[in-house]
Steps between C-alpha positions, in 0.01 A plus 500: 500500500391793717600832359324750773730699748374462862519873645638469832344558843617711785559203748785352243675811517800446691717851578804543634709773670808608276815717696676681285807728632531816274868570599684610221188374203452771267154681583301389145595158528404462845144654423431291197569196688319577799192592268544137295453357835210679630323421224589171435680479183736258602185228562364243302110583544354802404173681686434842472252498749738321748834616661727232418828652523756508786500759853879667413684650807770738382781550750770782486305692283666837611794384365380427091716611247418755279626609173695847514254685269217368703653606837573865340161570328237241622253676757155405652255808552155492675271808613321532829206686337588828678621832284857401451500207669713332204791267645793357246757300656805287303491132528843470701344697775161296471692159522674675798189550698253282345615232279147291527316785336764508200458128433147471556420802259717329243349205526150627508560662161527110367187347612190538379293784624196331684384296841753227393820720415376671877489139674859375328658855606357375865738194462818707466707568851809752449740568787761718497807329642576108548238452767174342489197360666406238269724192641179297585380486120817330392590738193641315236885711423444657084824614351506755277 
């Protein structure tokens, strides 16, 4: 009997686009899952020089749901490298006005940190209400 492992190659990957609607899912949970399928954790093979994982389209992301000490004290700064150019805004305002930057920083924070945690971020779309161009790809409905 054979006991090798074949790795596998990048033509036998097969991915598929995920929609998930983020109406009403608590904010963790729906990060942690879009990560796990970004990365591929719900596949058989493994290659971590190949993207195996799923493209994940996130719809009605503006309308998450966040946990009450998370809406009062959660907030996302950044600088614009000017003498007090400092900006700090809360989360509830963020999701407001830009609710693909708040996922896609959260879900950033669980790849890895290289060219292949940049090329699975690539493969996540976020829209803010119900609409979304992606009806050609065929997404395949996720419930959370």
């Amino acid at each position: 009997m054979n006991n090798t492992t074949r790795a596998i190659k990048e033509k036998e990957v097969v991915n598929k686009w995920v929609l998930i609607d983020a109406k009403g899912v608590r904010f963790g949970k729906l990060t942690v899952k879009i990560a796990k399928l970004l990365m591929g954790k719900d596949k058989v093979g493994q290659a971590d020089h190949l993207f195996i994982g799923d493209r994940v389209c996130v719809i009605n992301a503006s309308k998450v749901d966040l946990n009450k000490t998370t809406e009062s004290k959660k907030t996302y700064s950044w600088h614009s490298d000017y003498p007090g150019g400092l900006t700090t805004k809360p989360i509830t305002e963020l999701l407001a006005s830009r609710p693909d930057f708040v996922i896609r920083k959260a879900v950033w924070g669980m790849l890895p940190k290289n060219k292949m945690g940049r090329r699975m971020l690539k493969n996540l779309r976020v829209f803010a209400n119900d609409q979304h161009d992606l009806d050609a790809q065929k997404p395949e409905i996720v419930k959370i």
